[in-house]
Biopython code that builds the backbone (N, CA, C, O; Angstrom):
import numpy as np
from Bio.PDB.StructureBuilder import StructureBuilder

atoms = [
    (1, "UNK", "N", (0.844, -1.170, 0.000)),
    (1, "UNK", "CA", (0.000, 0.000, 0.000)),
    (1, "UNK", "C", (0.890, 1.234, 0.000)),
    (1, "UNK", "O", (1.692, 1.382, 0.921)),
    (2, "UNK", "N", (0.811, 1.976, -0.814)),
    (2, "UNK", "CA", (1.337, 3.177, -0.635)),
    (2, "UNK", "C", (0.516, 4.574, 0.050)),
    (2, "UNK", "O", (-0.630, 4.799, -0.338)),
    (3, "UNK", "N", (1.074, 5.367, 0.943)),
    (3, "UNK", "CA", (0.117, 6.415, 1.494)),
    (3, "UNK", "C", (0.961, 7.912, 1.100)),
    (3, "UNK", "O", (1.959, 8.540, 1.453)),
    (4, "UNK", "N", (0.215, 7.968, 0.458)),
    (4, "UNK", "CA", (1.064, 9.514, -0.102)),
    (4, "UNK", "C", (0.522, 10.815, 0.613)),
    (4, "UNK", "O", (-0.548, 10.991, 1.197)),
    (5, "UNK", "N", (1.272, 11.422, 0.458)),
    (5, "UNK", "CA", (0.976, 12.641, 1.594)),
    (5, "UNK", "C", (0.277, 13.692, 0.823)),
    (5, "UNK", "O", (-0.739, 13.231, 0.303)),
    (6, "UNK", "N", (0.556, 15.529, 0.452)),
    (6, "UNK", "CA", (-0.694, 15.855, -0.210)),
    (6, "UNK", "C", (0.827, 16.334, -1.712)),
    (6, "UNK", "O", (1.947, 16.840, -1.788)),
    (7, "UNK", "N", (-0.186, 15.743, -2.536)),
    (7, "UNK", "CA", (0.052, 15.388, -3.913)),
    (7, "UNK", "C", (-0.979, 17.254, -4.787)),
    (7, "UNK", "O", (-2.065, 17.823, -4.673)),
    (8, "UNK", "N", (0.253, 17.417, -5.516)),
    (8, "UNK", "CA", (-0.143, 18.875, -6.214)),
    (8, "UNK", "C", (-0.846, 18.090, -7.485)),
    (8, "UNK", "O", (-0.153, 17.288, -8.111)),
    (9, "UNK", "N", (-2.190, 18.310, -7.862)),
    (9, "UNK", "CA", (-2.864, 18.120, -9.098)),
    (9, "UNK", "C", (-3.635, 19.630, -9.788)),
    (9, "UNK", "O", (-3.580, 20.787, -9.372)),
    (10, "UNK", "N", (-4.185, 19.176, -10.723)),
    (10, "UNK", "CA", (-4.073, 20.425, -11.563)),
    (10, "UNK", "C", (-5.108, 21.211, -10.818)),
    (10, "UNK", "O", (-5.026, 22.415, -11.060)),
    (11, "UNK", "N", (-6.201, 20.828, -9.857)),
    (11, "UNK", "CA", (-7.049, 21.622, -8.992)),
    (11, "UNK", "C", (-6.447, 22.821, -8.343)),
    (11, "UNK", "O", (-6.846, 23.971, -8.159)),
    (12, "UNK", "N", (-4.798, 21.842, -7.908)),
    (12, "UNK", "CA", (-4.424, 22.956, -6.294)),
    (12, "UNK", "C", (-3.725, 23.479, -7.086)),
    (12, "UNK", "O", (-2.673, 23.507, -6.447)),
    (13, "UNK", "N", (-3.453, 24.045, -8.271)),
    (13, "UNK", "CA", (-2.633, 25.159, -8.578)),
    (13, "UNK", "C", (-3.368, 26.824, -8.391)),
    (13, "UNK", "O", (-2.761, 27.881, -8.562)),
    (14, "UNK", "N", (-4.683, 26.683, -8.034)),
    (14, "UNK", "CA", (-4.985, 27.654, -8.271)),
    (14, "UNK", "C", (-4.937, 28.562, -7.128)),
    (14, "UNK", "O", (-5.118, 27.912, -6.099)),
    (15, "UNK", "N", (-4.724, 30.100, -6.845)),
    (15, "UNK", "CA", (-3.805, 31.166, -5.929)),
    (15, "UNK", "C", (-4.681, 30.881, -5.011)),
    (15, "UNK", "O", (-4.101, 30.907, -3.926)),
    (16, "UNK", "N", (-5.739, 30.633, -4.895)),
    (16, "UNK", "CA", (-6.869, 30.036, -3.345)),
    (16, "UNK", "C", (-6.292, 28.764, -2.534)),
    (16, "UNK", "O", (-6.625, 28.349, -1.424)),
    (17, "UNK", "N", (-5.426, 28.327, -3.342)),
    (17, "UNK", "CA", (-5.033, 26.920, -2.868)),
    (17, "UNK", "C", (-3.628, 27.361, -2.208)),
    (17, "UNK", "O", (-3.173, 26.642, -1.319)),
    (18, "UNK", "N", (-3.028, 28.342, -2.550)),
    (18, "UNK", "CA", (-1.302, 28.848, -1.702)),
    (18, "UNK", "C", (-1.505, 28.579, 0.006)),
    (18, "UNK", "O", (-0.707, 27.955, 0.706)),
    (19, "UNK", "N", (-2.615, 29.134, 0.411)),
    (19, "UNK", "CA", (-2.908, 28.829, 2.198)),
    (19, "UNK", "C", (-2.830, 27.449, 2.413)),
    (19, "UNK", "O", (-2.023, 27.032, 3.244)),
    (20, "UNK", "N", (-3.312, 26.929, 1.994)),
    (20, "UNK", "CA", (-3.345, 25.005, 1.883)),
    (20, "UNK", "C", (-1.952, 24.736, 1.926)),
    (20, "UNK", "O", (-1.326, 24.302, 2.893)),
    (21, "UNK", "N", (-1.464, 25.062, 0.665)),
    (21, "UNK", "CA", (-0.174, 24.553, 0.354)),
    (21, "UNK", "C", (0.593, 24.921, 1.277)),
    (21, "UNK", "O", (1.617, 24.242, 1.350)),
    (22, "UNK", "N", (0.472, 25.942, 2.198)),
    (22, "UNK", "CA", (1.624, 26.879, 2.862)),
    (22, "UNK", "C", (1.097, 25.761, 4.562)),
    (22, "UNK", "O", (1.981, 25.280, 5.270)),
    (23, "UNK", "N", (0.333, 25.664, 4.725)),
    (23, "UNK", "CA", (-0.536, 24.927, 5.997)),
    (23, "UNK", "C", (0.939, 23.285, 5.656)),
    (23, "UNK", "O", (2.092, 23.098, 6.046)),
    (24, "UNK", "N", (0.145, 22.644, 4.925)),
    (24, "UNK", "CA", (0.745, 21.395, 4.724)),
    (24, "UNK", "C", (1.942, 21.224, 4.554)),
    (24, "UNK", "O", (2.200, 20.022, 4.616)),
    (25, "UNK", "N", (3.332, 22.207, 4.258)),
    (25, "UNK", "CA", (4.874, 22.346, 3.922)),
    (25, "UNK", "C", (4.606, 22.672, 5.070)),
    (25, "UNK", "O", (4.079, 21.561, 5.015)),
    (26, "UNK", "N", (4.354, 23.201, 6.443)),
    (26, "UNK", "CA", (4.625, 23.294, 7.889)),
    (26, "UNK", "C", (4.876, 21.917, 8.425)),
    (26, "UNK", "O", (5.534, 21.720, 9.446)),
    (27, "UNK", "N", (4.249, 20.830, 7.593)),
    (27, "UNK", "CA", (4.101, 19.497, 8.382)),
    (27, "UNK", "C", (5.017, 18.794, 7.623)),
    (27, "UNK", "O", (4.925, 17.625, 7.998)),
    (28, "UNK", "N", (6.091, 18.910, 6.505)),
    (28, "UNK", "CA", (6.502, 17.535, 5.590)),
    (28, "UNK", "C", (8.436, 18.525, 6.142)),
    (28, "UNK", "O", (8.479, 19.746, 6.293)),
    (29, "UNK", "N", (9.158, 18.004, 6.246)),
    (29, "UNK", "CA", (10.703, 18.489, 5.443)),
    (29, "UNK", "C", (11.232, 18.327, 4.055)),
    (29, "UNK", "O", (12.387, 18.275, 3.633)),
    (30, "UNK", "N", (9.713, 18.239, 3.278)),
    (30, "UNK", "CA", (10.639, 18.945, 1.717)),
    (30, "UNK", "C", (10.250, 19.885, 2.040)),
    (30, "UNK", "O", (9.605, 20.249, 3.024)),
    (31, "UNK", "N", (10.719, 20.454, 1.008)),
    (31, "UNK", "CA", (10.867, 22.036, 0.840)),
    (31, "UNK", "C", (9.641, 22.137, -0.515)),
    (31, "UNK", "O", (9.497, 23.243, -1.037)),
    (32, "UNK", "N", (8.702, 20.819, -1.088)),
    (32, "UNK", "CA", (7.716, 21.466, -1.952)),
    (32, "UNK", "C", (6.398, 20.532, -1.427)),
    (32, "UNK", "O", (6.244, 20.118, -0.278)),
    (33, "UNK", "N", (5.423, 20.297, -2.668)),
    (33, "UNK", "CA", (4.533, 19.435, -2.239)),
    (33, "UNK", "C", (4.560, 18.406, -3.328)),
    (33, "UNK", "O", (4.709, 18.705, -4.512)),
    (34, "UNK", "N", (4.427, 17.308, -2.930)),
    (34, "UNK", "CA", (4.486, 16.173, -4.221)),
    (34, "UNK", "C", (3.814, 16.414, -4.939)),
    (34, "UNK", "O", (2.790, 17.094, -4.881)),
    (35, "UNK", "N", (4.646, 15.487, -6.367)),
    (35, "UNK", "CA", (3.601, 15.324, -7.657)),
    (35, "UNK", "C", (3.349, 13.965, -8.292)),
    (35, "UNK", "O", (3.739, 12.865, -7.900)),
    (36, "UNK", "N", (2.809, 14.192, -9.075)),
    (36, "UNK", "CA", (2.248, 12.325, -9.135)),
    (36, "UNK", "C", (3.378, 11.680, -9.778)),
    (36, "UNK", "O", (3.376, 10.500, -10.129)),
    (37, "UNK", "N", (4.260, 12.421, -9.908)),
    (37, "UNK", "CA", (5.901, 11.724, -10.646)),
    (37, "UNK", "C", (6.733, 11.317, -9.329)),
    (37, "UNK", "O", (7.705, 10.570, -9.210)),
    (38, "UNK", "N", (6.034, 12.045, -8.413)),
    (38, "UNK", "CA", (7.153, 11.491, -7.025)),
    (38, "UNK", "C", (6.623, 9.770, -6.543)),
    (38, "UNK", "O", (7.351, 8.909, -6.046)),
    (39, "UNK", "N", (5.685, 9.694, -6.758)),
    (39, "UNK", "CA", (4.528, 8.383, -6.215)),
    (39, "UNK", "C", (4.910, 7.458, -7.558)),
    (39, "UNK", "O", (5.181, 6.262, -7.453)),
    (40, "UNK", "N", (4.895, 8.110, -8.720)),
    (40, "UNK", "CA", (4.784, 6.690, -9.706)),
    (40, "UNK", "C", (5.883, 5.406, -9.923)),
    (40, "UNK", "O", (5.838, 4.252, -10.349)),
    (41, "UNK", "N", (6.910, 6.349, -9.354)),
    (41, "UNK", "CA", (8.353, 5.481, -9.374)),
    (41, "UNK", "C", (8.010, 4.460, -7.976)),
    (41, "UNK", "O", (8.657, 3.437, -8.201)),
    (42, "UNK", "N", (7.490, 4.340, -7.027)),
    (42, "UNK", "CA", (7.159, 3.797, -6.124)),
    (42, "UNK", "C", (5.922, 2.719, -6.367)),
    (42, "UNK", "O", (6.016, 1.576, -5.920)),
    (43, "UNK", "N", (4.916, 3.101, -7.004)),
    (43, "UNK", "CA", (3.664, 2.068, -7.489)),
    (43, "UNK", "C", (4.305, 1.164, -8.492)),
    (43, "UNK", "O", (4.365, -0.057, -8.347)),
    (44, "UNK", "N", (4.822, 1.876, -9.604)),
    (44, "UNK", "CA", (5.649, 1.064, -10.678)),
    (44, "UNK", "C", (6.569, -0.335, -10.315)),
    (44, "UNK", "O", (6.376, -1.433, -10.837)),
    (45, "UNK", "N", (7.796, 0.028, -9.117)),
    (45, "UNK", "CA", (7.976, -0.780, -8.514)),
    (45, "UNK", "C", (7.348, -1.750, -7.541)),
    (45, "UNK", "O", (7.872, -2.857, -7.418)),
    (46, "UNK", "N", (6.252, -1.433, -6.824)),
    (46, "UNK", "CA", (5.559, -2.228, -5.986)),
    (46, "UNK", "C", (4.770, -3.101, -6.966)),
    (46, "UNK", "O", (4.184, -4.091, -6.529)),
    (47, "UNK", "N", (4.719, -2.769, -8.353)),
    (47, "UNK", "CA", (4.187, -4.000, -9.453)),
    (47, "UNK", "C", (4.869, -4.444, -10.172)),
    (47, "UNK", "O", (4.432, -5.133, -11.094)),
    (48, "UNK", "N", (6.248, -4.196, -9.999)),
    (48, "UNK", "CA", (7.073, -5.248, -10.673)),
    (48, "UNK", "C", (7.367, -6.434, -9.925)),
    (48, "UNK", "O", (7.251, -6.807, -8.757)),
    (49, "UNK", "N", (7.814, -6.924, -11.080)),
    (49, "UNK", "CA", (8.532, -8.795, -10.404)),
    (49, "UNK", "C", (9.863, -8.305, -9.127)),
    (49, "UNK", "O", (10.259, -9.176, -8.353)),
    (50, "UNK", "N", (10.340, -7.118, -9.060)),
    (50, "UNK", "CA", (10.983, -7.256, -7.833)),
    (50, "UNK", "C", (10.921, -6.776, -6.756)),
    (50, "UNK", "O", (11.848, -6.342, -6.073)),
    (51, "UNK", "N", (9.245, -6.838, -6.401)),
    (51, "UNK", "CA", (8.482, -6.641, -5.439)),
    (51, "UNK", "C", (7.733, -7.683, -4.919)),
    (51, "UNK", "O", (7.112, -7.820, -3.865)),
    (52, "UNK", "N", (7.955, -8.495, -6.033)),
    (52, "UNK", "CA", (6.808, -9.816, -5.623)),
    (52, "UNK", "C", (6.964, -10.226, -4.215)),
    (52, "UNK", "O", (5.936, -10.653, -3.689)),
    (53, "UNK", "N", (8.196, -10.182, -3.383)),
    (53, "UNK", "CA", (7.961, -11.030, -1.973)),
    (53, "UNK", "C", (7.560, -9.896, -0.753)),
    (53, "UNK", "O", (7.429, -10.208, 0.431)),
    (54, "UNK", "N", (7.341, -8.061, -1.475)),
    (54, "UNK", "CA", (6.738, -7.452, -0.178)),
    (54, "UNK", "C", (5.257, -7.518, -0.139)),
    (54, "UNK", "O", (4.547, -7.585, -1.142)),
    (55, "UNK", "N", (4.814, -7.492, 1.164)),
    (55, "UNK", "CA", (3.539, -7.730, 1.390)),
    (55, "UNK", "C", (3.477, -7.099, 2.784)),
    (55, "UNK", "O", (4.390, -6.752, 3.533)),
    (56, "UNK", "N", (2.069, -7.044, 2.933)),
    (56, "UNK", "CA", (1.451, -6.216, 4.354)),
    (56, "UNK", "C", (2.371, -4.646, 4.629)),
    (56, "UNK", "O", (2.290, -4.060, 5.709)),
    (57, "UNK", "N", (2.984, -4.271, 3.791)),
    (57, "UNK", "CA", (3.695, -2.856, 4.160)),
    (57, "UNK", "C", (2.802, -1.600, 3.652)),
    (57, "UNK", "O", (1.848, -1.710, 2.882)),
    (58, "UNK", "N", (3.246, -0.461, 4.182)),
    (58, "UNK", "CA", (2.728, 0.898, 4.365)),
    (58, "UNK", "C", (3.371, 1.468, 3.767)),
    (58, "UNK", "O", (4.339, 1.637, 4.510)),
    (59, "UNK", "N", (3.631, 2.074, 2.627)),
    (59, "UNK", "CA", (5.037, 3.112, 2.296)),
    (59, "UNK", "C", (4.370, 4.654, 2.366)),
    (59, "UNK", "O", (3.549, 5.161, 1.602)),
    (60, "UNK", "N", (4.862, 5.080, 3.268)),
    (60, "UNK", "CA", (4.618, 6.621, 3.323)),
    (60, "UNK", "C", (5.306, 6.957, 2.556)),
    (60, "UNK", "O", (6.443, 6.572, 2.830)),
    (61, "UNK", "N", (5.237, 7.818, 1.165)),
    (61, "UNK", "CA", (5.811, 8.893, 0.804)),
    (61, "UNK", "C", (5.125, 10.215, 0.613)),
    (61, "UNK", "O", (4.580, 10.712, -0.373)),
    (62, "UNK", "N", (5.342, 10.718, 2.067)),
    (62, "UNK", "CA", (5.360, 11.767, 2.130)),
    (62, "UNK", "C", (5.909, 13.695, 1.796)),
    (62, "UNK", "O", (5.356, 14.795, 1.766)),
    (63, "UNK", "N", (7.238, 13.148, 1.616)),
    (63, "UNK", "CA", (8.094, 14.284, 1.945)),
    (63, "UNK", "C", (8.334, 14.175, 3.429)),
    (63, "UNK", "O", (8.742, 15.252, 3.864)),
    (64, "UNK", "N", (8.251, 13.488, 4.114)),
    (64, "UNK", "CA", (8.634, 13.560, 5.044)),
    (64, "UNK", "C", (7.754, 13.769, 6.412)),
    (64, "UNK", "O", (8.160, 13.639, 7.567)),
    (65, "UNK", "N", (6.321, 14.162, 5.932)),
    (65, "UNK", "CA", (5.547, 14.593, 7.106)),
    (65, "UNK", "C", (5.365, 13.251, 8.447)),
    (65, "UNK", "O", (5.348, 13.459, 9.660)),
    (66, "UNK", "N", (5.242, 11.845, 7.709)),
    (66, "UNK", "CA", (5.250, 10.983, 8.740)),
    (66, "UNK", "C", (6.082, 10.985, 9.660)),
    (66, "UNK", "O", (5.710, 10.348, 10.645)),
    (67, "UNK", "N", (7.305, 11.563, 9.750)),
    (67, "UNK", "CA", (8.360, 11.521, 10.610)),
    (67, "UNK", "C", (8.291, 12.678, 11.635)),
    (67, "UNK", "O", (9.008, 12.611, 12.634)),
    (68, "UNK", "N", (7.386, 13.840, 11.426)),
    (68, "UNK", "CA", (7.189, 14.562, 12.166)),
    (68, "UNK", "C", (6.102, 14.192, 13.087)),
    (68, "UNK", "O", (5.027, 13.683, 12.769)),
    (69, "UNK", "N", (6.563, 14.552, 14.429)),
    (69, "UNK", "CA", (5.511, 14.203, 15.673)),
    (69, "UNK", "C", (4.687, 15.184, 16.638)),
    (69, "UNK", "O", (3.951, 14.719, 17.510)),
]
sb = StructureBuilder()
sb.init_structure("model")
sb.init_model(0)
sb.init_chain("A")
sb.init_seg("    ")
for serial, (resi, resn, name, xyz) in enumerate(atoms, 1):
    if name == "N":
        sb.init_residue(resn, " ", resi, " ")
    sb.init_atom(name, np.array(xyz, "f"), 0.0, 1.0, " ", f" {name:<3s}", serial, name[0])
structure = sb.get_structure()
């Protein structure tokens, strides 16, 4: 399972969405907000043949927010 943290799509570009964006970079240590190119390299692999033996895992990719407490 992958749990991605908040992912920029073509909705949140718009200047109403900067407060959001500025709220949620308080909680991650990147310095942006993901994009669906940061997640695909991660799904891609979790369906290849050299993934076949993980199972029951969580992959946060966040940027980092899971690590903050």
């Amino acid at each position: 399972m992958v749990a991605p943290g908040p992912v920029m799509g073509e909705t949140q570009q718009q200047p109403d969405d900067q407060q959001l964006q500025a709220m949620a970079l308080q909680f991650a240590r990147s310095p942006r907000l993901g994009e669906p190119a940061d997640l695909a390299g991660a799904v891609a692999f979790l369906f290849s043949d050299d993934a076949a033996w993980i199972s029951g895992q969580a992959w946060s990719i966040d940027g980092g927010m899971s690590l903050r407490g």
